[in-house]
Every structure is written in structure tokens, then in C-alpha cells.
C-alpha positions as CSV (number, residue, x, y, z in Angstrom):
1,X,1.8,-32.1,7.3
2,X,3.2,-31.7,10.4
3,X,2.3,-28.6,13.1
4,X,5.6,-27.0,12.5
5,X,4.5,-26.6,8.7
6,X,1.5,-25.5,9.2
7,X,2.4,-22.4,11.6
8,X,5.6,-21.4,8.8
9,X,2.7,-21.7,6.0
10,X,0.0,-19.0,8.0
11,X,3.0,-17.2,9.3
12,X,4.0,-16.3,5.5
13,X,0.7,-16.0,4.6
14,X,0.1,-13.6,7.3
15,X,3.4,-11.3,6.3
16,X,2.5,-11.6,3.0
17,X,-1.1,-10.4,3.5
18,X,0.0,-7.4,5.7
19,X,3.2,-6.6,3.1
20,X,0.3,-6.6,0.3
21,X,-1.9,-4.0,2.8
22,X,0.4,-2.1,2.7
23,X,1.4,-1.8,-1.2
24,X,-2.3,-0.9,-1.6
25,X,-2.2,1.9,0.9
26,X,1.1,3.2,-0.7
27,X,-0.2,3.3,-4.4
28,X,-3.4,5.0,-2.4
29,X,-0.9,7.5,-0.8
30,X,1.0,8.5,-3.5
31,X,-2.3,8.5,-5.9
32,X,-3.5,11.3,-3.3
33,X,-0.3,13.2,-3.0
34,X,-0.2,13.2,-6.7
35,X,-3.4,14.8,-7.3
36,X,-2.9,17.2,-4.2
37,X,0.4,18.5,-6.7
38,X,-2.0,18.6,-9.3
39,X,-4.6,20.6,-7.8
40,X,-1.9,23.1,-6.0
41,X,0.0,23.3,-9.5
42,X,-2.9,23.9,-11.2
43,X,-4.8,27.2,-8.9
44,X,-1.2,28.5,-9.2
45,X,-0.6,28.9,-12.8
46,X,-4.5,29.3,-13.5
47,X,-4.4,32.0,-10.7
């Protein structure tokens, strides 16, 4: 393989490991949010 490859092969890998980050810390954001509408929905029609 030649240099020019190899630095388009990390390069991907590198976007595709930061594009993957930040899937996680979506489905982590929403997973919060959604329990934070829970929690609010919940005190107001149990209080």
C-alpha cells in the first residue's frame, strides 16, 4: 500500500470513530431528556 492509502484509510477511520461518538452521546442525550419528561410528567399528574 502506498502512503496516500494509508492516510485516506485513518482518515475514515478517524471520521467514522468520531461520527460513532457521537451517535452514542445522542442516544445518551435523548435517553436523559426522555426520562427528564418522564419524571416532570409524572410529579404533575401524581401531584
Amino acid at each position: 500500500m502506498n502512503k496516500k492509502h494509508q492516510a485516506k484509510l485513518k482518515a475514515r477511520a478517524a471520521r467514522e470513530k468520531r461520527q460513532a461518538r457521537r451517535v452514542i452521546n445522542g442516544i445518551f442525550i435523548g435517553l436523559i431528556l426522555l426520562m427528564v419528561l418522564f419524571l416532570i410528567g409524572y410529579y404533575l399528574l401524581a401531584g
